[in-house]
N, C-alpha and C positions, 0 to 999 in steps of 0.2 A: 504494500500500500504506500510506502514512502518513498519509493521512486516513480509512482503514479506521480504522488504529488510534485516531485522535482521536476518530471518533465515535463506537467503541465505550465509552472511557473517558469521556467526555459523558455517555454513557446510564448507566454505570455509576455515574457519580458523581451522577448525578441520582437514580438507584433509594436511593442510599443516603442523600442529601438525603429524600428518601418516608419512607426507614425511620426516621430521627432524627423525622422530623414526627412518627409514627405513635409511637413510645416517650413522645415530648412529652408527646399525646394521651391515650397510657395512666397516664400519673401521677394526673391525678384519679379513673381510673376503677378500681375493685377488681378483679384477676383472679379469671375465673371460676373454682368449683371443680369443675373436671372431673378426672374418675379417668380411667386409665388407656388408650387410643384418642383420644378424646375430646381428653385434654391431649394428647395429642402431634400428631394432627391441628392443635388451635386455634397449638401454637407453629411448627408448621411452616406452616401460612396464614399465622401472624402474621408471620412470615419470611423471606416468600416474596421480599421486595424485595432482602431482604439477601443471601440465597441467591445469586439471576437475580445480583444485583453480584457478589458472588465471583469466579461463575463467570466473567464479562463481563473479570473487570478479571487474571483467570487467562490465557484467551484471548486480550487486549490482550498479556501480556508475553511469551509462546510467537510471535504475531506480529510483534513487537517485534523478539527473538532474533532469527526468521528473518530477517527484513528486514536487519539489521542482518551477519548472517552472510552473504548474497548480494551487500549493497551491498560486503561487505571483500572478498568475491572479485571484485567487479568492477573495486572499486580495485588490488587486484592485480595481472587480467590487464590495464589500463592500463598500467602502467609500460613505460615503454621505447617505446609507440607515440607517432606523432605525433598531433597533435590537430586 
């Protein structure tokens, strides 16, 4: 389960490495002027990396939790046995 989680925060931090390049990127360039669909389409493509990390690095800490809560019931139901 713990390198689930590593590799999902890898991916995550990588998408958002993408997305820092891609804002770089748009410094020289002029945002386009789109009305209404249009603009909200081009910023949600444009954000699509940042979004996919979000969710990545949401999903990373919910299995994190979990993990974390099963590994302390394990340590739990240890105590008292021999090993």
């Amino acid at each position: 389960m713990r390198w689930k989680i590593r590799i999902i925060n890898i991916i995550a931090i990588a998408l958002t490495a993408f997305q820092i390049l891609a804002y770089i990127g748009l410094l020289t360039e002029p945002l386009p002027q789109e009305n209404g669909i249009d603009a909200i389409a081009f910023y949600i493509g444009f954000n699509i990396f940042l979004i996919i990390a979000v969710i990545l690095f949401c999903i990373a800490y919910k299995l994190k939790k979990k993990w974390k809560s099963n590994n302390l019931g394990d340590m739990i139901d240890s105590i008292g046995k021999e090993e």
